[in-house]
Chimera marker file (.cmm) of the C-alpha trace (Angstrom):
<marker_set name="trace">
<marker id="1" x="14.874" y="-2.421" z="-6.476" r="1" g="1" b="0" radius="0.5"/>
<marker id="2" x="11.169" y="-2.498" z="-5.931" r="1" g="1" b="0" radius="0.5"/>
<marker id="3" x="9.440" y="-5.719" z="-6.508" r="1" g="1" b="0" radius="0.5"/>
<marker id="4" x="6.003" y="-6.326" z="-6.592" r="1" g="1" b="0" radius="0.5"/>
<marker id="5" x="3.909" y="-9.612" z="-5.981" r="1" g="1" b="0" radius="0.5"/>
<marker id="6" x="0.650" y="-10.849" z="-6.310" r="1" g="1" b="0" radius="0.5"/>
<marker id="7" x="-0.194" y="-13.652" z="-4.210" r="1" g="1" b="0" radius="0.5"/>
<marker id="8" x="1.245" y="-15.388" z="-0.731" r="1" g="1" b="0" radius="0.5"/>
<marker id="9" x="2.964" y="-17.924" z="-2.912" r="1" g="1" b="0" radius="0.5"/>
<marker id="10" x="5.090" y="-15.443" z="-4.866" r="1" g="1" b="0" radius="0.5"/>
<marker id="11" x="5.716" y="-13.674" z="-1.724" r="1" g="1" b="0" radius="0.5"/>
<marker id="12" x="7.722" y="-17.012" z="0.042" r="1" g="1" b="0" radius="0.5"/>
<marker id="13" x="9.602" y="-17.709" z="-3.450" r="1" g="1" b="0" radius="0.5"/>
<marker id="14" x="10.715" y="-13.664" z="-3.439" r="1" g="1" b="0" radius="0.5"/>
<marker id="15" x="11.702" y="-14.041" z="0.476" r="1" g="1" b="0" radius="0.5"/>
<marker id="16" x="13.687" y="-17.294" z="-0.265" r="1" g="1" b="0" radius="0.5"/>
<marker id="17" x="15.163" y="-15.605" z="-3.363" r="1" g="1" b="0" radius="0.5"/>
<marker id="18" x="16.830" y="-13.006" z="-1.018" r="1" g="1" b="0" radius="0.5"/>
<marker id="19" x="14.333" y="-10.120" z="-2.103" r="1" g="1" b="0" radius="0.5"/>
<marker id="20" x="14.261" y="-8.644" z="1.818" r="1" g="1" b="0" radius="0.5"/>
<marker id="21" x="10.818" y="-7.033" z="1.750" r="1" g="1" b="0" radius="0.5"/>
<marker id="22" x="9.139" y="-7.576" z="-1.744" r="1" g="1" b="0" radius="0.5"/>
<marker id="23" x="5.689" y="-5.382" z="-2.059" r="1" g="1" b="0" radius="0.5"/>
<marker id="24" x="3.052" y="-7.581" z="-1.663" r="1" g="1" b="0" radius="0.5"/>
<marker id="25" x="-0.190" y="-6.219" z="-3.742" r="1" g="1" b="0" radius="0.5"/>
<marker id="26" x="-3.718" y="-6.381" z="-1.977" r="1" g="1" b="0" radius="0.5"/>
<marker id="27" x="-6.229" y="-6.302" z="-4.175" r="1" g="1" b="0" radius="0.5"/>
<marker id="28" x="-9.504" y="-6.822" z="-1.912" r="1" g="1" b="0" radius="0.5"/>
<marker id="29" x="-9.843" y="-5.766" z="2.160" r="1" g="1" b="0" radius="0.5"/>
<marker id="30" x="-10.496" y="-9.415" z="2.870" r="1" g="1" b="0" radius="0.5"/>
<marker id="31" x="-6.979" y="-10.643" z="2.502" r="1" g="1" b="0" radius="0.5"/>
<marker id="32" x="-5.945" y="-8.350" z="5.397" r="1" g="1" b="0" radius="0.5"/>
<marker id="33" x="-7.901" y="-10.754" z="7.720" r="1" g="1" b="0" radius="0.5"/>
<marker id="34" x="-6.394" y="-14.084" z="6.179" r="1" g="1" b="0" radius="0.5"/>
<marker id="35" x="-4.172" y="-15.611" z="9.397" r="1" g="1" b="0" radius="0.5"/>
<marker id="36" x="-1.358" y="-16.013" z="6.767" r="1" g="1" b="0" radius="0.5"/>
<marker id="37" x="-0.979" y="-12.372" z="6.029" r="1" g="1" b="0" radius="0.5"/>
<marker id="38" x="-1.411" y="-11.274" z="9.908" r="1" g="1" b="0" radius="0.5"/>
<marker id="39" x="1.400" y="-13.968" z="10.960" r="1" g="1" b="0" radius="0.5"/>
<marker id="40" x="3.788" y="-12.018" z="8.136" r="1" g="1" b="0" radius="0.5"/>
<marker id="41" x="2.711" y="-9.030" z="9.781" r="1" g="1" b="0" radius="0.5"/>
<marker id="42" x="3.220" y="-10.144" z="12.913" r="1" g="1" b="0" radius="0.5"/>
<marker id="43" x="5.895" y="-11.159" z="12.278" r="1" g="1" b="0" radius="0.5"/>
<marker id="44" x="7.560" y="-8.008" z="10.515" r="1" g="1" b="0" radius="0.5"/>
<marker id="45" x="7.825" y="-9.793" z="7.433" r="1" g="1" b="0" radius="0.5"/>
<marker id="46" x="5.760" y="-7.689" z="5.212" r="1" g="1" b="0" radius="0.5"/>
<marker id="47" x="7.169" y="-4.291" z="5.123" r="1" g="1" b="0" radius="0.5"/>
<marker id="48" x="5.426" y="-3.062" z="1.665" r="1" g="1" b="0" radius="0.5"/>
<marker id="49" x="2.279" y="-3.692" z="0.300" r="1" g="1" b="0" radius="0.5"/>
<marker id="50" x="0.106" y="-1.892" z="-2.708" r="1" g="1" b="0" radius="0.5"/>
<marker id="51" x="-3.490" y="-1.584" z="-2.760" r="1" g="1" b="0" radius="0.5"/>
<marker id="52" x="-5.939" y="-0.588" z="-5.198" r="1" g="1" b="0" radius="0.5"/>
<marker id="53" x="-6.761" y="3.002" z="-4.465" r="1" g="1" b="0" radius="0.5"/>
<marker id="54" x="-10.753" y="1.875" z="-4.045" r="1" g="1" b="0" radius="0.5"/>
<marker id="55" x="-10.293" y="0.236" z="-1.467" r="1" g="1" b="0" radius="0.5"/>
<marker id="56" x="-9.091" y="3.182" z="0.842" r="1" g="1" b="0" radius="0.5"/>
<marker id="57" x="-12.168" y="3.772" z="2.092" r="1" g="1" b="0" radius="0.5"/>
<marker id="58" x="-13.612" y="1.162" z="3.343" r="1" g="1" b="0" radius="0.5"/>
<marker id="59" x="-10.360" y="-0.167" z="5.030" r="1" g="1" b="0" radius="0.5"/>
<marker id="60" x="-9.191" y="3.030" z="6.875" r="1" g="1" b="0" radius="0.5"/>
<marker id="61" x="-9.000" y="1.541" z="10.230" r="1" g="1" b="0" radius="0.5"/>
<marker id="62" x="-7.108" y="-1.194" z="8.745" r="1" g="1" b="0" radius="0.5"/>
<marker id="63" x="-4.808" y="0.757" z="6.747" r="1" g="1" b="0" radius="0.5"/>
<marker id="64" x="-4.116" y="3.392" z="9.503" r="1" g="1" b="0" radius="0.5"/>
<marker id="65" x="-2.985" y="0.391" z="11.766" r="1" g="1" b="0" radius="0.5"/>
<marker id="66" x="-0.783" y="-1.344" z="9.227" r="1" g="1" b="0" radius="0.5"/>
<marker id="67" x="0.691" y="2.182" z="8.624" r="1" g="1" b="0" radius="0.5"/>
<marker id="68" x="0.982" y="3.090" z="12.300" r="1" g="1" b="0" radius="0.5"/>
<marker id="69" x="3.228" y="-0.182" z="12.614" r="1" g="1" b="0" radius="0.5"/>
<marker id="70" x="5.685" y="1.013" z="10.033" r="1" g="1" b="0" radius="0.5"/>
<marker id="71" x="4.161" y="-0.754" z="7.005" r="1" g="1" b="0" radius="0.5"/>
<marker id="72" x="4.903" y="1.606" z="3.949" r="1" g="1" b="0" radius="0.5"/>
<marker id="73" x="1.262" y="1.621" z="1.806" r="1" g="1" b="0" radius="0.5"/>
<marker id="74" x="1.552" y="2.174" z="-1.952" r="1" g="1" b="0" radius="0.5"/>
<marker id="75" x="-2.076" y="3.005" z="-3.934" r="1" g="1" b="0" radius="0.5"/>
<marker id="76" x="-2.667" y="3.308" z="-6.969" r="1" g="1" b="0" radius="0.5"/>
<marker id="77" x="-4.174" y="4.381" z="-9.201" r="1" g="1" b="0" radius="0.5"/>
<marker id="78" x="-5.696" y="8.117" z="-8.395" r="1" g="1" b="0" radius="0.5"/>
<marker id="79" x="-5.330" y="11.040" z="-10.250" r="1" g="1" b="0" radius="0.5"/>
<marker id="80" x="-8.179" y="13.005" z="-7.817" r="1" g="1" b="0" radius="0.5"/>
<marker id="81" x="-5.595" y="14.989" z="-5.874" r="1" g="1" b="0" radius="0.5"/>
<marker id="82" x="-8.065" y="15.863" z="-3.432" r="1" g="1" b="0" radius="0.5"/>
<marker id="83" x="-8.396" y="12.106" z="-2.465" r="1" g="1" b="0" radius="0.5"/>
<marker id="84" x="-4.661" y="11.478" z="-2.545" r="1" g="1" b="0" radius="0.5"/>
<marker id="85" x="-4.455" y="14.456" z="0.235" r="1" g="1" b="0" radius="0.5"/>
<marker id="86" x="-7.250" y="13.131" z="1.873" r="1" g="1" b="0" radius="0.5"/>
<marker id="87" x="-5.027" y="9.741" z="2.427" r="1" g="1" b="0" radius="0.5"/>
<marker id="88" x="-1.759" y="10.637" z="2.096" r="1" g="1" b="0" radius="0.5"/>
<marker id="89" x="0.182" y="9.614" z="5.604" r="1" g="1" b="0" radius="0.5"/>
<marker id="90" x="-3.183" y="8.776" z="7.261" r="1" g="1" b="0" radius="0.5"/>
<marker id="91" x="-3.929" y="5.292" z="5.394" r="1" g="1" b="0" radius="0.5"/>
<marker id="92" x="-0.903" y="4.939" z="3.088" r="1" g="1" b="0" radius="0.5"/>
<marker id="93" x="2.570" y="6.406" z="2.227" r="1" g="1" b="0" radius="0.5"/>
<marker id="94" x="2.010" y="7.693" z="-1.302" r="1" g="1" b="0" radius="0.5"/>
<marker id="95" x="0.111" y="6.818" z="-4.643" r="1" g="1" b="0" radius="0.5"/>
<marker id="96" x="1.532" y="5.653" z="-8.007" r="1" g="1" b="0" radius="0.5"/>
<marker id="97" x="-0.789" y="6.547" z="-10.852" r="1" g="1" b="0" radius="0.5"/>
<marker id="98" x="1.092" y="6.909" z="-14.943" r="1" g="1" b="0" radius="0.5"/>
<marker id="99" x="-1.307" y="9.224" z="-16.129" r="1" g="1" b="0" radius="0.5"/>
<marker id="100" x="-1.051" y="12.221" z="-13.751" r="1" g="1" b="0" radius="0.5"/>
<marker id="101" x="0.773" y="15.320" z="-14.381" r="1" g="1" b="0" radius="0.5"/>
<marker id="102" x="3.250" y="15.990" z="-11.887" r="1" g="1" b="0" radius="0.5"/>
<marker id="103" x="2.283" y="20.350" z="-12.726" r="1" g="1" b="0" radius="0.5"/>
<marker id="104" x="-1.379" y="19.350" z="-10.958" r="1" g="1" b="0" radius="0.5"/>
<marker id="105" x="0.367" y="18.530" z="-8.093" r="1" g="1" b="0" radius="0.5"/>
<marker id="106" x="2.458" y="21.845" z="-7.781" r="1" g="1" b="0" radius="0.5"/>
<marker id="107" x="-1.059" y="23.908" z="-8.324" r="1" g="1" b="0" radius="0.5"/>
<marker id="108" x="-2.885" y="22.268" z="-5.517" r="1" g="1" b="0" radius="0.5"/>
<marker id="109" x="-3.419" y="23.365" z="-1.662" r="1" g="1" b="0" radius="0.5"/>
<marker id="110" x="-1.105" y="21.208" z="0.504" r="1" g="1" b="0" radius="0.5"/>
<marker id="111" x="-2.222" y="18.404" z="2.523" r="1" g="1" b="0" radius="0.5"/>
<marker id="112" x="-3.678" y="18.822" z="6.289" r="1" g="1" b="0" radius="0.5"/>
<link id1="1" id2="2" r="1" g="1" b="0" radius="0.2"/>
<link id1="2" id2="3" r="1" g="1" b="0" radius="0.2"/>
<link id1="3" id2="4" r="1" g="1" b="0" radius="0.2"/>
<link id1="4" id2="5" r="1" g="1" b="0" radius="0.2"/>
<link id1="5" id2="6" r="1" g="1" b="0" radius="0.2"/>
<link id1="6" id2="7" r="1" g="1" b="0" radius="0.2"/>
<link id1="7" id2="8" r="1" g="1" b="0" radius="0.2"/>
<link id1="8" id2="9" r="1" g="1" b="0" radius="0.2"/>
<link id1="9" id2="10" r="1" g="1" b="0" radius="0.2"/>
<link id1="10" id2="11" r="1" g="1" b="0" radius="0.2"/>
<link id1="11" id2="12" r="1" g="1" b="0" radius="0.2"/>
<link id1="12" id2="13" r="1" g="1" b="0" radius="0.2"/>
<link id1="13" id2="14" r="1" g="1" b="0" radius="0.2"/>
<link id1="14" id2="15" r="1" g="1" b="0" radius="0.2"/>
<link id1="15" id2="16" r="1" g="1" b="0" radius="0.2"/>
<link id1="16" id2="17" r="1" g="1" b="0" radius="0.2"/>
<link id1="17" id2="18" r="1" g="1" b="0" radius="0.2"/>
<link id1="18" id2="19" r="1" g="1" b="0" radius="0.2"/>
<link id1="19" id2="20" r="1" g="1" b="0" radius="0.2"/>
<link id1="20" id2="21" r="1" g="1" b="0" radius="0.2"/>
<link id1="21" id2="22" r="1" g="1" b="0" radius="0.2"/>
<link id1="22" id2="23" r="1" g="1" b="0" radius="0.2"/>
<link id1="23" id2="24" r="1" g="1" b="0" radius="0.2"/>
<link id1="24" id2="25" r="1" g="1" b="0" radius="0.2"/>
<link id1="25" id2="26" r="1" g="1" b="0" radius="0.2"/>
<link id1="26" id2="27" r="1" g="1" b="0" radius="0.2"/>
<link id1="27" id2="28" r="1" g="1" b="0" radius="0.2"/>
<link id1="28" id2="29" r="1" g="1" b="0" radius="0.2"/>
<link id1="29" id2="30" r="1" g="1" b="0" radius="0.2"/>
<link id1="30" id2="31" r="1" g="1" b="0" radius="0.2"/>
<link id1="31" id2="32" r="1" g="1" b="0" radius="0.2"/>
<link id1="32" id2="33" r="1" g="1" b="0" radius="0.2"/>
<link id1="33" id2="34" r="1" g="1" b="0" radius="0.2"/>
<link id1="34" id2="35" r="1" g="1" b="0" radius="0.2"/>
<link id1="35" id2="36" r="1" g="1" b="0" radius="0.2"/>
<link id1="36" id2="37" r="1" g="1" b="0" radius="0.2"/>
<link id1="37" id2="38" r="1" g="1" b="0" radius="0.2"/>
<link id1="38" id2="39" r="1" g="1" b="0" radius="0.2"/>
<link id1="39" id2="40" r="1" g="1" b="0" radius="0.2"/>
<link id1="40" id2="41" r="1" g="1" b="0" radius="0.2"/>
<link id1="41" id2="42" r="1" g="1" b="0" radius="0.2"/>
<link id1="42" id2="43" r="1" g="1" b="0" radius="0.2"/>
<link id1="43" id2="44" r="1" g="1" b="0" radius="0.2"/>
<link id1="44" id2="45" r="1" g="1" b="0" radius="0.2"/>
<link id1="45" id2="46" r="1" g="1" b="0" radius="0.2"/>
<link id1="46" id2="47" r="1" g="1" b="0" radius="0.2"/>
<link id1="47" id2="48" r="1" g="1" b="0" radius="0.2"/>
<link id1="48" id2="49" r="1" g="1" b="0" radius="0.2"/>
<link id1="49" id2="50" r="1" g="1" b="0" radius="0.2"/>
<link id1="50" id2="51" r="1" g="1" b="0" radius="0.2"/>
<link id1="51" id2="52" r="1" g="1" b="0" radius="0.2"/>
<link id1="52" id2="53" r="1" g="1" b="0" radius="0.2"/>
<link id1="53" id2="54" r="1" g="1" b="0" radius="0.2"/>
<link id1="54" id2="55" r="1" g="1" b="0" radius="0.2"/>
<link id1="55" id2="56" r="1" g="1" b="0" radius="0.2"/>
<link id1="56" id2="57" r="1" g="1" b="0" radius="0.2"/>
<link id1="57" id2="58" r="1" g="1" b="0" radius="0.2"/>
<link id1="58" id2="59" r="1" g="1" b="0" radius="0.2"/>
<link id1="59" id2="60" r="1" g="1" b="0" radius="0.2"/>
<link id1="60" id2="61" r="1" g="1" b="0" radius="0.2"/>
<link id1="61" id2="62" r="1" g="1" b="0" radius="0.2"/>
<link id1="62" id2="63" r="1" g="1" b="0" radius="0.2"/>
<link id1="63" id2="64" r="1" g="1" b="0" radius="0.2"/>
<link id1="64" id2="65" r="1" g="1" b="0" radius="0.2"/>
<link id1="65" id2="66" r="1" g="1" b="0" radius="0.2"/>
<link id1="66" id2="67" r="1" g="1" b="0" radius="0.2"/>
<link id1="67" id2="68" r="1" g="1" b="0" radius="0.2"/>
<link id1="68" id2="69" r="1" g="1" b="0" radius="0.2"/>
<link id1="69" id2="70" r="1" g="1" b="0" radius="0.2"/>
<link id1="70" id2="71" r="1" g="1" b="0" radius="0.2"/>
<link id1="71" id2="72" r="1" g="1" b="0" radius="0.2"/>
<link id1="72" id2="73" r="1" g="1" b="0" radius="0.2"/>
<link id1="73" id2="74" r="1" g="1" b="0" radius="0.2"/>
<link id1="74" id2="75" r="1" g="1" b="0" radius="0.2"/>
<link id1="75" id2="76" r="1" g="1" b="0" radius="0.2"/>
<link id1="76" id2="77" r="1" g="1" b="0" radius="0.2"/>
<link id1="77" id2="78" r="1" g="1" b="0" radius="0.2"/>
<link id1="78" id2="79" r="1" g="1" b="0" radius="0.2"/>
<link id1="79" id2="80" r="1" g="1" b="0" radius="0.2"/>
<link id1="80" id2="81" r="1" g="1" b="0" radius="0.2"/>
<link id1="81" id2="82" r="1" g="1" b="0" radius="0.2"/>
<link id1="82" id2="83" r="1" g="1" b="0" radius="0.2"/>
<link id1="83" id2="84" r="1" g="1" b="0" radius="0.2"/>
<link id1="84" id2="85" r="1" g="1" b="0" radius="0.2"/>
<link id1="85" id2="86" r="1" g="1" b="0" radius="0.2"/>
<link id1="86" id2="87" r="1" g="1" b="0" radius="0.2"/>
<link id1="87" id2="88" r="1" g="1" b="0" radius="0.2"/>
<link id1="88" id2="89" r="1" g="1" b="0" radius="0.2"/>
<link id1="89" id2="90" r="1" g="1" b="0" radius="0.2"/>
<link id1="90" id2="91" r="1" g="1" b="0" radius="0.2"/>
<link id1="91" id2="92" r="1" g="1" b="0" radius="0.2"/>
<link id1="92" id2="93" r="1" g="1" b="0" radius="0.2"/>
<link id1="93" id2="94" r="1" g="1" b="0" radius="0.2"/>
<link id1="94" id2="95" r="1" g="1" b="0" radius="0.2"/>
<link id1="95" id2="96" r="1" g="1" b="0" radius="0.2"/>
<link id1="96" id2="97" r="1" g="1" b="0" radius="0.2"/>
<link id1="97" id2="98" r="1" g="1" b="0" radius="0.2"/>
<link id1="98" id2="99" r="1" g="1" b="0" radius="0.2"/>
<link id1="99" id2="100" r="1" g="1" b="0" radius="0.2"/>
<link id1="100" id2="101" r="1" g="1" b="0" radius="0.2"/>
<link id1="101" id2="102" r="1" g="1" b="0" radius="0.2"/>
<link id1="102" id2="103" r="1" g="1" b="0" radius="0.2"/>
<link id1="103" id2="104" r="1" g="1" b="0" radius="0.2"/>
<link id1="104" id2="105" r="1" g="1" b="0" radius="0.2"/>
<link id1="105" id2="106" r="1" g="1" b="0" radius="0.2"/>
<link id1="106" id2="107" r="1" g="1" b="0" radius="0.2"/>
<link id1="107" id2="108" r="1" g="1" b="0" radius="0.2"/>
<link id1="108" id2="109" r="1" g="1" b="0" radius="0.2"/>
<link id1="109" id2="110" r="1" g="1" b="0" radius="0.2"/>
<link id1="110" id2="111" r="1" g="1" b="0" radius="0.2"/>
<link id1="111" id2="112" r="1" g="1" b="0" radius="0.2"/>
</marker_set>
């Protein structure tokens, strides 16, 4: 069970619920630099997050770290499969879109 959550708050309440690593969603690069979110980090704590696809680019270095610590990065939403293999396994884990067809993916060159 994958459960997703918007803000710090929610995160505590689905930790002290017994949800082990709930996916915490980051909407805006800022929030990577709050202290709360690098002592859960630090910590271990946060294990999942999602992130607006838009964002990839302007938070590589960011991203690249978080994934290089074992932090498994979920964007969304892209259906430009060029961009997905662009980031795929450099600055997140995968992509979650509902409106691509899963044929476009078979038809395209594979990832560097």
């Amino acid at each position: 069970l994958l459960v997703e959550v918007f803000s710090y708050t929610d995160y505590v309440k689905a930790l002290l619920q017994g949800i082990k690593y709930p996916m915490l969603c980051f909407w805006k690069k800022e929030k990577f630099d709050r202290l709360r979110y690098k002592l859960l980090f630090a910590l271990g704590r946060i294990r999942m997050i999602t992130i607006p696809a838009k964002i990839i680019p302007g938070a590589e270095k960011e991203l690249s770290a978080l994934l290089k610590s074992g932090v498994k990065i979920f964007a969304f939403s892209s259906d430009d499969v060029p961009f997905m293999q662009k980031y795929i396994n450099k600055c997140v884990t995968g992509f979650y879109t509902d409106t691509i067809s899963p044929s476009i993916l078979q038809n395209s060159p594979p990832a560097d």
